[in-house]
PQR file with spaces between the fields and no chain letter, atoms N, CA, C, O and H, PARSE charges and radii, in Angstrom:
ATOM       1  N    UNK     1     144.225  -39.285  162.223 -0.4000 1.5000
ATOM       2  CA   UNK     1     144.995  -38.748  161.121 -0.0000 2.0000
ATOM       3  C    UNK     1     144.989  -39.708  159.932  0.5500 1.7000
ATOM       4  O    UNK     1     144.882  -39.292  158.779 -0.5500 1.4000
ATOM       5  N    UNK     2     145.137  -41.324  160.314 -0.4000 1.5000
ATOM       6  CA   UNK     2     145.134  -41.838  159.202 -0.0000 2.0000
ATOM       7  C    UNK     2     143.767  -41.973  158.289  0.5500 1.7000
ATOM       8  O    UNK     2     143.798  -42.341  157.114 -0.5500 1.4000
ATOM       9  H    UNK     2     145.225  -41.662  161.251  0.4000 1.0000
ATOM      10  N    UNK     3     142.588  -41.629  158.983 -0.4000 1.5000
ATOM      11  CA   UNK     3     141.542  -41.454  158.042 -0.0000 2.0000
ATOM      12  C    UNK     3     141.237  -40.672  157.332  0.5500 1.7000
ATOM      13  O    UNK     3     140.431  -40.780  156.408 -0.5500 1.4000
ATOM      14  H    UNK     3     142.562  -41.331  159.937  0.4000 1.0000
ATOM      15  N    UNK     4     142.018  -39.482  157.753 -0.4000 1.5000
ATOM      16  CA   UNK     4     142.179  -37.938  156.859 -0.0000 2.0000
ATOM      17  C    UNK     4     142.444  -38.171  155.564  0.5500 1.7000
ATOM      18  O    UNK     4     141.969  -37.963  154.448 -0.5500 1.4000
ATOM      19  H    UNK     4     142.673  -39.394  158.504  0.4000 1.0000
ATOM      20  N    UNK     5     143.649  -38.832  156.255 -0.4000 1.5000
ATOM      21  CA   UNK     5     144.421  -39.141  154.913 -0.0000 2.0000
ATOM      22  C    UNK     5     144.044  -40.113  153.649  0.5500 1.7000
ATOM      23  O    UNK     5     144.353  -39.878  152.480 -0.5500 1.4000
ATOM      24  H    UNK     5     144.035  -39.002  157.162  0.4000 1.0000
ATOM      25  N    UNK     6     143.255  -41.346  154.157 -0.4000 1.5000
ATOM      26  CA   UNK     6     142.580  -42.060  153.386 -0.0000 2.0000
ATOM      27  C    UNK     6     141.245  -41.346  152.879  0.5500 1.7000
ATOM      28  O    UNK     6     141.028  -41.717  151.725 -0.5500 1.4000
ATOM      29  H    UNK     6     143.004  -41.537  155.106  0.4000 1.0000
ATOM      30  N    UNK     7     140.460  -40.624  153.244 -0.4000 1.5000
ATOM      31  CA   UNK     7     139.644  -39.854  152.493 -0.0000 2.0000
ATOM      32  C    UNK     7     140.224  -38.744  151.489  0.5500 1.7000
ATOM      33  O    UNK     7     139.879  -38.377  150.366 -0.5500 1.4000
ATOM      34  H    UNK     7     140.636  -40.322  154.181  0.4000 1.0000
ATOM      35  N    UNK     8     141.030  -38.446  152.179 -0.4000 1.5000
ATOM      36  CA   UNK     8     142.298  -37.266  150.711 -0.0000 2.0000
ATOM      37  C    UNK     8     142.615  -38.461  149.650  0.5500 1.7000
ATOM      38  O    UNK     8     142.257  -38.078  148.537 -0.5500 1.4000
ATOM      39  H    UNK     8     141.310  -38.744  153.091  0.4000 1.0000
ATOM      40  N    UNK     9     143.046  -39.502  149.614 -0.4000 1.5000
ATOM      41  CA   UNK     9     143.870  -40.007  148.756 -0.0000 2.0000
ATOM      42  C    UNK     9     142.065  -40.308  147.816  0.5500 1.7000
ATOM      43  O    UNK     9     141.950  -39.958  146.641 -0.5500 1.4000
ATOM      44  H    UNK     9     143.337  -39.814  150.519  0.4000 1.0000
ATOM      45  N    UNK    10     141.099  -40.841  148.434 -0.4000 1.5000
ATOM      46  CA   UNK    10     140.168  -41.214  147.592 -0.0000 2.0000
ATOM      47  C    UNK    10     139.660  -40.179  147.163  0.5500 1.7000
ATOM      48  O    UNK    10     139.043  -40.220  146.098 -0.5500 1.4000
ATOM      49  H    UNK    10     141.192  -41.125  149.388  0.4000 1.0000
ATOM      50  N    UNK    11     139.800  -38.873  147.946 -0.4000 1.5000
ATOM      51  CA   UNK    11     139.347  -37.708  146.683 -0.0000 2.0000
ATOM      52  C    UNK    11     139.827  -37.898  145.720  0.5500 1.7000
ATOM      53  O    UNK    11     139.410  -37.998  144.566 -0.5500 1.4000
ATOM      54  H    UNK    11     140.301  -38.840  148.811  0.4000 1.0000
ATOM      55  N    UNK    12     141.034  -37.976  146.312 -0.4000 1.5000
ATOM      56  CA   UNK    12     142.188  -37.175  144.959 -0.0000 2.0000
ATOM      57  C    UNK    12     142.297  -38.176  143.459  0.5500 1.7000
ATOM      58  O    UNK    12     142.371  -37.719  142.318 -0.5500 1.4000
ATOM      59  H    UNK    12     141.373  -37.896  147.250  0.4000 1.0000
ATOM      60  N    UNK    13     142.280  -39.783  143.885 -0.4000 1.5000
ATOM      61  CA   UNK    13     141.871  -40.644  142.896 -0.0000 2.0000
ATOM      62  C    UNK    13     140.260  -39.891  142.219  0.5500 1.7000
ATOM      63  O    UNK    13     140.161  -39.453  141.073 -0.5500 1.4000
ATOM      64  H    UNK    13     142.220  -40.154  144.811  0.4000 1.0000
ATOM      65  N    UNK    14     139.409  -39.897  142.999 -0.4000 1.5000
ATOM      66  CA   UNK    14     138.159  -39.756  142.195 -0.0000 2.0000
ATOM      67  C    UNK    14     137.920  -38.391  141.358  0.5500 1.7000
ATOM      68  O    UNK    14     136.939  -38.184  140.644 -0.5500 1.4000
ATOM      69  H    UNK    14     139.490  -40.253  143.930  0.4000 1.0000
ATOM      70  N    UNK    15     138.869  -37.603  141.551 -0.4000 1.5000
ATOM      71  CA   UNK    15     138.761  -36.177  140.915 -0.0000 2.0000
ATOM      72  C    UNK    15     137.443  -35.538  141.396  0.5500 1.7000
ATOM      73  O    UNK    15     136.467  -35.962  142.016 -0.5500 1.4000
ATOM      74  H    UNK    15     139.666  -37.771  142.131  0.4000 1.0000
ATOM      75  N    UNK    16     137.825  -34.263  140.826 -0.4000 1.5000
ATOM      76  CA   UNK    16     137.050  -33.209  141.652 -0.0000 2.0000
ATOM      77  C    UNK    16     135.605  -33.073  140.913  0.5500 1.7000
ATOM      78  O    UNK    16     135.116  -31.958  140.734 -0.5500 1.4000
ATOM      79  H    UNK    16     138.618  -33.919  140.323  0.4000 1.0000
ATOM      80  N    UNK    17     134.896  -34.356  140.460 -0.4000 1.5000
ATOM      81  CA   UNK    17     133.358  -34.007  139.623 -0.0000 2.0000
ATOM      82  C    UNK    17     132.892  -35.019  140.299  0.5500 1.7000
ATOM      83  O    UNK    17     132.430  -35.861  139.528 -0.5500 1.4000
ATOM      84  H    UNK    17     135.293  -35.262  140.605  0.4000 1.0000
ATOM      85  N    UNK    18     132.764  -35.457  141.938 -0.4000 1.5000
ATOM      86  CA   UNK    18     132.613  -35.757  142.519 -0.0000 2.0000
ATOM      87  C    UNK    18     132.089  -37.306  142.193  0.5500 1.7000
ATOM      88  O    UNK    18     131.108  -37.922  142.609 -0.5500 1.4000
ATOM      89  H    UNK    18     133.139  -34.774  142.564  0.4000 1.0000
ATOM      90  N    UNK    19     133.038  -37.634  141.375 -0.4000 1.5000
ATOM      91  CA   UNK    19     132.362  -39.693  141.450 -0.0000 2.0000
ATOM      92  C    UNK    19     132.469  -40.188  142.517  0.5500 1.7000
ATOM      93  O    UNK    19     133.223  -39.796  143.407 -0.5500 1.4000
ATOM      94  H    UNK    19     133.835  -37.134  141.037  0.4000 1.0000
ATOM      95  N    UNK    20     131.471  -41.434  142.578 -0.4000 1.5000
ATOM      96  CA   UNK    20     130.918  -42.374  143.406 -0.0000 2.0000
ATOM      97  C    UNK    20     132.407  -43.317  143.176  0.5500 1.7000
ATOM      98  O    UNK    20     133.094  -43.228  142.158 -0.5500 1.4000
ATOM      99  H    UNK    20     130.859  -41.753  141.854  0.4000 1.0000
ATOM     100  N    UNK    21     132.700  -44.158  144.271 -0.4000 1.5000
ATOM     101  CA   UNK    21     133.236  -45.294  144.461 -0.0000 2.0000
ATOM     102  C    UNK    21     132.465  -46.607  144.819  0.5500 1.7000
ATOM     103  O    UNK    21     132.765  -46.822  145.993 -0.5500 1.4000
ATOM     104  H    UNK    21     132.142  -44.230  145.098  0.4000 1.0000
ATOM     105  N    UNK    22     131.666  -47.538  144.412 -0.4000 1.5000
ATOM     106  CA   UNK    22     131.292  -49.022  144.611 -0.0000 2.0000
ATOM     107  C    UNK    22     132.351  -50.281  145.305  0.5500 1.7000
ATOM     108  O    UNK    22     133.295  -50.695  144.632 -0.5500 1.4000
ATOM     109  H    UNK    22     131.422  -47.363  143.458  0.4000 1.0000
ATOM     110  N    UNK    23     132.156  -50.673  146.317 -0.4000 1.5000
ATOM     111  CA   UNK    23     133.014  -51.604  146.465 -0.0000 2.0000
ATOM     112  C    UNK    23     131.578  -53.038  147.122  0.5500 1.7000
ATOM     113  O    UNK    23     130.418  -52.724  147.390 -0.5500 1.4000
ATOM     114  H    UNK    23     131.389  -50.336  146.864  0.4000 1.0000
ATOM     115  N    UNK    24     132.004  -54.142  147.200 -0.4000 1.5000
ATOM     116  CA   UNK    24     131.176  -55.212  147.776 -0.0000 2.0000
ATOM     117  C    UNK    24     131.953  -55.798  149.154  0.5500 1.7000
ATOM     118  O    UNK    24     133.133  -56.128  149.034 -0.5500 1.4000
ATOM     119  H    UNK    24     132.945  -54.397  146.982  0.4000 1.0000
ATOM     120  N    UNK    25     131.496  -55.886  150.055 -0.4000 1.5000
ATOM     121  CA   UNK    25     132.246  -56.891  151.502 -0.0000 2.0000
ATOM     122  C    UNK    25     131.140  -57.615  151.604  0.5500 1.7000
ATOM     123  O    UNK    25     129.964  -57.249  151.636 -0.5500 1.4000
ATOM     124  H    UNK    25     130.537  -55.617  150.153  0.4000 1.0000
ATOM     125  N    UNK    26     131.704  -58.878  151.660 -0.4000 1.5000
ATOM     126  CA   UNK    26     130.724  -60.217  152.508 -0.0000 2.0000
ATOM     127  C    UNK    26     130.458  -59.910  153.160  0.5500 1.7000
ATOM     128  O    UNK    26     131.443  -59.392  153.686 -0.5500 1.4000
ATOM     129  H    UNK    26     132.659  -59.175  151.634  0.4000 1.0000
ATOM     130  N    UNK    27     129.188  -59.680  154.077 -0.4000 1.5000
ATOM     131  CA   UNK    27     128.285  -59.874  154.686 -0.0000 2.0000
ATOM     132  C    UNK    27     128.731  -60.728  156.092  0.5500 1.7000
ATOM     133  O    UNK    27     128.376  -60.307  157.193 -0.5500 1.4000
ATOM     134  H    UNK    27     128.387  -60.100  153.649  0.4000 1.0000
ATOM     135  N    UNK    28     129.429  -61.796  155.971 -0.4000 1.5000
ATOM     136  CA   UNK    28     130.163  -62.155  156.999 -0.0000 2.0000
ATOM     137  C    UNK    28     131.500  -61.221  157.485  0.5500 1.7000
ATOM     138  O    UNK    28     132.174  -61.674  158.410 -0.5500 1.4000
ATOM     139  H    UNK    28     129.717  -62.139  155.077  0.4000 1.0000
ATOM     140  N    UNK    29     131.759  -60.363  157.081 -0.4000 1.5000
ATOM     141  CA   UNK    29     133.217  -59.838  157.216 -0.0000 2.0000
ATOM     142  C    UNK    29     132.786  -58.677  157.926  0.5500 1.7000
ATOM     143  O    UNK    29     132.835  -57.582  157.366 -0.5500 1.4000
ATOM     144  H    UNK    29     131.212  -59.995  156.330  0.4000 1.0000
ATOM     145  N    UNK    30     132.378  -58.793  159.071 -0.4000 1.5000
ATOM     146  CA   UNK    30     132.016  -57.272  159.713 -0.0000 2.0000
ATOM     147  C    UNK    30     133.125  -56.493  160.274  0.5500 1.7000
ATOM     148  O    UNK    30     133.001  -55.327  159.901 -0.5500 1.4000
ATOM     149  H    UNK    30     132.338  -59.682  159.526  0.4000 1.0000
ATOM     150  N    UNK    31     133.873  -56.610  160.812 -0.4000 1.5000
ATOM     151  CA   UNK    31     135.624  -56.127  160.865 -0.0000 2.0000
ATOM     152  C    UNK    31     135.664  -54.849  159.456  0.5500 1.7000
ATOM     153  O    UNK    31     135.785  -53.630  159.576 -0.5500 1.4000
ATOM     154  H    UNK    31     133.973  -57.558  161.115  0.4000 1.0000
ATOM     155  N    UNK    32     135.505  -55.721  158.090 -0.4000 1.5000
ATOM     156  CA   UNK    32     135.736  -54.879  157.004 -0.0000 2.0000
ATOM     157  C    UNK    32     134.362  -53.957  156.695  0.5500 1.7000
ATOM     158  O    UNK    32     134.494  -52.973  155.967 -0.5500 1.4000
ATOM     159  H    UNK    32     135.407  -56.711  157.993  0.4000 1.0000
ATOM     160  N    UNK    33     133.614  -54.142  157.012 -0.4000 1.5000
ATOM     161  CA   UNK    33     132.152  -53.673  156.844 -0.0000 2.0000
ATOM     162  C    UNK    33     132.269  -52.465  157.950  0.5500 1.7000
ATOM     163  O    UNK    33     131.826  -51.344  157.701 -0.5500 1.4000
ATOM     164  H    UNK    33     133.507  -54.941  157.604  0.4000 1.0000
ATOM     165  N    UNK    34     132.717  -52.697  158.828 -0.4000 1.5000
ATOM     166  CA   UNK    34     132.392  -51.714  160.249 -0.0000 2.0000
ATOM     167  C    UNK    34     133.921  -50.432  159.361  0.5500 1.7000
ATOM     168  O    UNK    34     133.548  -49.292  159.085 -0.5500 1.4000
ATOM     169  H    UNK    34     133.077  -53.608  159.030  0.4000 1.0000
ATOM     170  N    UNK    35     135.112  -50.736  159.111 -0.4000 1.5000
ATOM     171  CA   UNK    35     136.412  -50.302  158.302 -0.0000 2.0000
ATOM     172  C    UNK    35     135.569  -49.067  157.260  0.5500 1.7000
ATOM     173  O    UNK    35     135.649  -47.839  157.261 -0.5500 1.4000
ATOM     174  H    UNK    35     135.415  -51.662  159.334  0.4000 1.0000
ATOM     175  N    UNK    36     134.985  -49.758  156.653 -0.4000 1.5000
ATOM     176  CA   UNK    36     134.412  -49.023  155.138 -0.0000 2.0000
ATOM     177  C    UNK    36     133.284  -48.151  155.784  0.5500 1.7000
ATOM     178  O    UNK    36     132.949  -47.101  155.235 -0.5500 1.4000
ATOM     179  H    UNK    36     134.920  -50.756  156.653  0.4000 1.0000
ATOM     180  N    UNK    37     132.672  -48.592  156.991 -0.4000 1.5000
ATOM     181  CA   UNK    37     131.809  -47.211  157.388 -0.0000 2.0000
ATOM     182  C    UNK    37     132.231  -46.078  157.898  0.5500 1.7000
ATOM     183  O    UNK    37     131.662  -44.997  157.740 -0.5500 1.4000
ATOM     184  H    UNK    37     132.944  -49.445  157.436  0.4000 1.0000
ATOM     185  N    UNK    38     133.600  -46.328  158.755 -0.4000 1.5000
ATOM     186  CA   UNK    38     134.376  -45.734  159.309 -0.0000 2.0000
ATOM     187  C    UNK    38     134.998  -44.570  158.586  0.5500 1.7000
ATOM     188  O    UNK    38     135.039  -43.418  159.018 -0.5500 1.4000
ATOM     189  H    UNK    38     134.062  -47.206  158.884  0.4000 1.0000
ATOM     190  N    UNK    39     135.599  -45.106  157.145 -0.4000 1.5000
ATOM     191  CA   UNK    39     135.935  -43.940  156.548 -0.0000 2.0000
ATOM     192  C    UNK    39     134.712  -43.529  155.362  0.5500 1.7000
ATOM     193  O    UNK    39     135.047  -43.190  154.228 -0.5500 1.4000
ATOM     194  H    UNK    39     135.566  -46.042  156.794  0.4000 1.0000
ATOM     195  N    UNK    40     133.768  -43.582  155.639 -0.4000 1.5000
ATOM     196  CA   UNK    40     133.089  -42.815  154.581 -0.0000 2.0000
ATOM     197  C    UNK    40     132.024  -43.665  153.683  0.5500 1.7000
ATOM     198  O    UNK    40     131.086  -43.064  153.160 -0.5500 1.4000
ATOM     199  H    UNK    40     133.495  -43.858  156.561  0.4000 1.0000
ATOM     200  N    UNK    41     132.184  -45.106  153.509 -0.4000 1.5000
ATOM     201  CA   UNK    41     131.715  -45.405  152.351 -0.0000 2.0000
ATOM     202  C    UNK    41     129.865  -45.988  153.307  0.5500 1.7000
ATOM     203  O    UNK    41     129.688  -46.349  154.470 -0.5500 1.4000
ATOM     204  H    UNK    41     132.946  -45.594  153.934  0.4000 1.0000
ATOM     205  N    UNK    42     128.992  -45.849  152.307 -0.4000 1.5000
ATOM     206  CA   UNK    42     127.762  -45.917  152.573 -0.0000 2.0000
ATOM     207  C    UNK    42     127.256  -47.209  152.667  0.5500 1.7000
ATOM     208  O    UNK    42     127.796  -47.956  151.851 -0.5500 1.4000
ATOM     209  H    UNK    42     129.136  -45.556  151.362  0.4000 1.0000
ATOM     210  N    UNK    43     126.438  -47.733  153.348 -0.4000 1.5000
ATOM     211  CA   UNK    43     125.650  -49.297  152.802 -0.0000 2.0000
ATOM     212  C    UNK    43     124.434  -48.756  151.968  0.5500 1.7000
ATOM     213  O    UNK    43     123.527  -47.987  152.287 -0.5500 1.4000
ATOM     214  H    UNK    43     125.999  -47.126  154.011  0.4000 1.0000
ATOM     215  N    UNK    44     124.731  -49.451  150.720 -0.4000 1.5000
ATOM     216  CA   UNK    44     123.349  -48.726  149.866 -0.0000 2.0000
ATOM     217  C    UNK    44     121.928  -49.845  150.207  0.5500 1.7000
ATOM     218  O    UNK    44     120.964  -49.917  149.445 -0.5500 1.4000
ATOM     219  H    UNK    44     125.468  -50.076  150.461  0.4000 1.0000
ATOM     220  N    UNK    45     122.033  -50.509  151.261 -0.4000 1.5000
ATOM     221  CA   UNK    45     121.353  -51.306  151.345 -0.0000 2.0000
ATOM     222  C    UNK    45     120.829  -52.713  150.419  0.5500 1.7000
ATOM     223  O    UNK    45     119.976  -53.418  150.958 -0.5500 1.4000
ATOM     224  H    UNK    45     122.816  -50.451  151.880  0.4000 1.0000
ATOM     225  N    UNK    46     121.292  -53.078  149.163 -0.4000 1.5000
ATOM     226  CA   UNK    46     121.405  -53.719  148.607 -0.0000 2.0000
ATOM     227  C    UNK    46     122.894  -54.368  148.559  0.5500 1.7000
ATOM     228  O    UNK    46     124.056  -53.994  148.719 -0.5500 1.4000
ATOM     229  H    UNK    46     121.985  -52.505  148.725  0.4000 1.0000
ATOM     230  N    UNK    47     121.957  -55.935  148.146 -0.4000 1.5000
ATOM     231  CA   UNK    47     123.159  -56.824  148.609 -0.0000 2.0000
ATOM     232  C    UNK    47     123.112  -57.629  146.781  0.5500 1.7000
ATOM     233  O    UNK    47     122.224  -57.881  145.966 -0.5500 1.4000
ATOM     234  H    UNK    47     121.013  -56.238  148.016  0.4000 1.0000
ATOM     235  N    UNK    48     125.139  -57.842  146.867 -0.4000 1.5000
ATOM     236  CA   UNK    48     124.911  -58.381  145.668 -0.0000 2.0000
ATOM     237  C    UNK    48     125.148  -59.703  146.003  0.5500 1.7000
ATOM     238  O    UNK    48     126.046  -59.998  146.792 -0.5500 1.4000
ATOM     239  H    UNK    48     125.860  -57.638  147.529  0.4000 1.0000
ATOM     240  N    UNK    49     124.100  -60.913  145.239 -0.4000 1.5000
ATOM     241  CA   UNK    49     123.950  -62.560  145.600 -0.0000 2.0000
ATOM     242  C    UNK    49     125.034  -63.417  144.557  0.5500 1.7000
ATOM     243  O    UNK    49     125.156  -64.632  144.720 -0.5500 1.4000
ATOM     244  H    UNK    49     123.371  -60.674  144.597  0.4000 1.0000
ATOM     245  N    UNK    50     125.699  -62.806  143.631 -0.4000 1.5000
ATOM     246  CA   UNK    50     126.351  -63.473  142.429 -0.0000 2.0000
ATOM     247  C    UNK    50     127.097  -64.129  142.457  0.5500 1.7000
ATOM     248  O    UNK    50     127.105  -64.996  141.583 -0.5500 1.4000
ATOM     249  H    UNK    50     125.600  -61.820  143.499  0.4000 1.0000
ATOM     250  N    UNK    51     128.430  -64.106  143.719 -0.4000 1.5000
ATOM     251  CA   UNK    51     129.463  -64.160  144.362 -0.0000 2.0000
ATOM     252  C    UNK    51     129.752  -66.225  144.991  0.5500 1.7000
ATOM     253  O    UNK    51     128.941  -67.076  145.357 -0.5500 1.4000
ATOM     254  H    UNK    51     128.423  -63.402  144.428  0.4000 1.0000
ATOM     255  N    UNK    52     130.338  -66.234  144.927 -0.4000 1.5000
ATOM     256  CA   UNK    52     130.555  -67.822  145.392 -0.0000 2.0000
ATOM     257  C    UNK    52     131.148  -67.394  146.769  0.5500 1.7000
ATOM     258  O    UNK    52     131.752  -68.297  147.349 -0.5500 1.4000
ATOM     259  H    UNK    52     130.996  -65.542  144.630  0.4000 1.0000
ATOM     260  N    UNK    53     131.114  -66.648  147.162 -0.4000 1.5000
ATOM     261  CA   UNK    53     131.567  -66.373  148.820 -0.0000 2.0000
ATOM     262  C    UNK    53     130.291  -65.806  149.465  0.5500 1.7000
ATOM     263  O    UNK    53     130.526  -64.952  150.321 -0.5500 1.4000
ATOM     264  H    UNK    53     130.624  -65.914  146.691  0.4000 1.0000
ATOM     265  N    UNK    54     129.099  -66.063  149.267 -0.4000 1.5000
ATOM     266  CA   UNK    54     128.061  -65.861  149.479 -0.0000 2.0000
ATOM     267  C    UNK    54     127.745  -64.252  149.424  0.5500 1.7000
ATOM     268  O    UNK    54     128.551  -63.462  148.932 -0.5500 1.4000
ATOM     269  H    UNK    54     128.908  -66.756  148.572  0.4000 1.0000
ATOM     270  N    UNK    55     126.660  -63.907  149.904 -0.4000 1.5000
ATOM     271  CA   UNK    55     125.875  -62.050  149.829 -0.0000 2.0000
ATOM     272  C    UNK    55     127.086  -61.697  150.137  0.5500 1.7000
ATOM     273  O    UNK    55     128.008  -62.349  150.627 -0.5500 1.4000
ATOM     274  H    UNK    55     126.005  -64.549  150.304  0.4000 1.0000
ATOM     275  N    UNK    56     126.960  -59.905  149.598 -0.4000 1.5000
ATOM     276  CA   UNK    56     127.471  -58.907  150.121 -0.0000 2.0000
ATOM     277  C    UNK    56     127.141  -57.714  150.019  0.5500 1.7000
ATOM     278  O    UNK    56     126.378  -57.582  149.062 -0.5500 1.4000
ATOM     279  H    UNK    56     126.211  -59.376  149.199  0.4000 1.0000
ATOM     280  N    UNK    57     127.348  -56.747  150.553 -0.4000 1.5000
ATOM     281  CA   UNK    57     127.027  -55.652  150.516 -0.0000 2.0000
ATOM     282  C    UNK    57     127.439  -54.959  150.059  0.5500 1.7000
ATOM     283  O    UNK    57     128.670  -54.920  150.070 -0.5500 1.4000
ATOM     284  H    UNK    57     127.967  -56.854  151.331  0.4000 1.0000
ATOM     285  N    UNK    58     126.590  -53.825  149.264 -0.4000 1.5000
ATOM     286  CA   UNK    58     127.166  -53.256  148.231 -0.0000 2.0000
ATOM     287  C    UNK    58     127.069  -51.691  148.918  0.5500 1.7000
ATOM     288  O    UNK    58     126.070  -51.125  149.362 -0.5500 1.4000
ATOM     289  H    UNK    58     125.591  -53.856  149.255  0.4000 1.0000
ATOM     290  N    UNK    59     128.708  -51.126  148.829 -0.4000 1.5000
ATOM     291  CA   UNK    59     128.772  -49.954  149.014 -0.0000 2.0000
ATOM     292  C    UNK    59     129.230  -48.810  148.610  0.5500 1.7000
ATOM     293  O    UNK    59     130.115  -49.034  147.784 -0.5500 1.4000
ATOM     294  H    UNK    59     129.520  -51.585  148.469  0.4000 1.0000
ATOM     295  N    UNK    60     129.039  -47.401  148.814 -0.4000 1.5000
ATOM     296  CA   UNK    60     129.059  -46.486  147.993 -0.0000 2.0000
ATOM     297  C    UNK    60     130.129  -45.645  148.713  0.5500 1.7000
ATOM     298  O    UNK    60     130.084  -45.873  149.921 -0.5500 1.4000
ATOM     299  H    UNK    60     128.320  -47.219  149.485  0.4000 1.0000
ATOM     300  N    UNK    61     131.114  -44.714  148.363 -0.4000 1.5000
ATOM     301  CA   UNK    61     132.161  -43.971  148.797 -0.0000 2.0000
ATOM     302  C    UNK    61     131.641  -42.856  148.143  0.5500 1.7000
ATOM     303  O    UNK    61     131.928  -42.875  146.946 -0.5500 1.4000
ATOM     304  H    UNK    61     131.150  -44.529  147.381  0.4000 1.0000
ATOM     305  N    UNK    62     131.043  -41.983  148.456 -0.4000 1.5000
ATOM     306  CA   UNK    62     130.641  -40.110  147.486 -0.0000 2.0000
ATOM     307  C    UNK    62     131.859  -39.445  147.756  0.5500 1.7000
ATOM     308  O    UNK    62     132.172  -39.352  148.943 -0.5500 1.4000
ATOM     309  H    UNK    62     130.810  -41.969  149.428  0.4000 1.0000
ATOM     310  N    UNK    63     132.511  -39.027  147.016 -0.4000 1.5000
ATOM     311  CA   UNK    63     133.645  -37.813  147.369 -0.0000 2.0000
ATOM     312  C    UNK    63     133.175  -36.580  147.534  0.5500 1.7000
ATOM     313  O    UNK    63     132.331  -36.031  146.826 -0.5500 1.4000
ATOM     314  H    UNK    63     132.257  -39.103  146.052  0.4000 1.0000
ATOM     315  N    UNK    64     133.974  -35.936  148.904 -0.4000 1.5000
ATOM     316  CA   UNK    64     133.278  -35.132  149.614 -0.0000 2.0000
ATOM     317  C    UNK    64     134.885  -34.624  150.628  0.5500 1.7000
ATOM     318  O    UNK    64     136.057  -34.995  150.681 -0.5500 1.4000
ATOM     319  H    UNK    64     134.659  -36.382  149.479  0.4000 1.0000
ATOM     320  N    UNK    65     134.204  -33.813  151.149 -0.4000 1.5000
ATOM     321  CA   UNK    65     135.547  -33.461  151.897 -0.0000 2.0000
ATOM     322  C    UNK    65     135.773  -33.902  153.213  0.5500 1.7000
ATOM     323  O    UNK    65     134.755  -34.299  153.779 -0.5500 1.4000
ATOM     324  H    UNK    65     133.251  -33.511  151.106  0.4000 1.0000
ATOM     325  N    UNK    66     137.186  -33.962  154.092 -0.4000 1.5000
ATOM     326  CA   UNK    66     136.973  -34.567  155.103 -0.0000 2.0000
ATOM     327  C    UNK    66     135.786  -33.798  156.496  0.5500 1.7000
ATOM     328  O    UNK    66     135.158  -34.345  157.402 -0.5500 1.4000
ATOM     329  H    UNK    66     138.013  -33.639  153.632  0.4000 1.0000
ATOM     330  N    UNK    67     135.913  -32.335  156.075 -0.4000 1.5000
ATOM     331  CA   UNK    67     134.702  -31.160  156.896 -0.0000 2.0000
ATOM     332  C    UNK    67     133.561  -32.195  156.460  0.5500 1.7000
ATOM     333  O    UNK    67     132.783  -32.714  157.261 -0.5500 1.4000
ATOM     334  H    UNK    67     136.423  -31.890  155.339  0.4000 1.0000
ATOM     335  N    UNK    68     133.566  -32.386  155.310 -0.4000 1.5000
ATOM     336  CA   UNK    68     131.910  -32.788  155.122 -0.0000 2.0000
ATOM     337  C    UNK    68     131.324  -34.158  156.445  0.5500 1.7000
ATOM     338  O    UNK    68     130.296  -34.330  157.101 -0.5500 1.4000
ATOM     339  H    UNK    68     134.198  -31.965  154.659  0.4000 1.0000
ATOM     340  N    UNK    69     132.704  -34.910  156.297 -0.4000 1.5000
ATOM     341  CA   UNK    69     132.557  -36.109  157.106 -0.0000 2.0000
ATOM     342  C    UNK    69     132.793  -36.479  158.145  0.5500 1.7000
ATOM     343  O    UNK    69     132.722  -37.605  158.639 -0.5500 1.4000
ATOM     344  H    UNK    69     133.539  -34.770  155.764  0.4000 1.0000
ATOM     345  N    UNK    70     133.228  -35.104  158.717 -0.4000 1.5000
ATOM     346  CA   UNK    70     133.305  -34.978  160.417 -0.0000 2.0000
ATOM     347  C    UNK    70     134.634  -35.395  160.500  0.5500 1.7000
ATOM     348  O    UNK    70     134.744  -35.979  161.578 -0.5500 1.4000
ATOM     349  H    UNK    70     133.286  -34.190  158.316  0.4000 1.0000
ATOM     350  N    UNK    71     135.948  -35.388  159.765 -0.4000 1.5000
ATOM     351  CA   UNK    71     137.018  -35.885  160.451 -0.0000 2.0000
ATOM     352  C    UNK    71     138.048  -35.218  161.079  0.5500 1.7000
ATOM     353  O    UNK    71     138.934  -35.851  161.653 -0.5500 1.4000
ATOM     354  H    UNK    71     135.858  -34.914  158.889  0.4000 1.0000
């Protein structure tokens, strides 16, 4: 239930013309990495190096419905 709900609230922030959400997790932080796949958000496979906490991964959230995402 609580992932329902966290995919509703990020619809509902992103409005209904379906924007992308970007977020970055270190690369060491798999706990938060495994979190962000869980509800939805993508690994776009590129990593950003800029960071003084070394790589991370850069990921994508598509708004979509929770049907779309199996929840």
């Amino acid at each position: 239930m609580c992932l329902k709900l966290i995919v509703k609230e990020f619809n509902a922030w992103l409005g209904t013309e379906h924007n992308d959400l970007y977020l970055t997790v270190n690369c060491r932080n798999k706990a938060a990495y495994q979190l962000y796949l869980a509800v939805g958000f993508i690994d776009t496979k590129e990593l950003y190096l800029g960071g003084q906490a070394g790589p991370q991964h850069i990921m994508c959230f598509k708004s979509k419905t929770t049907d779309e995402m199996g929840l």
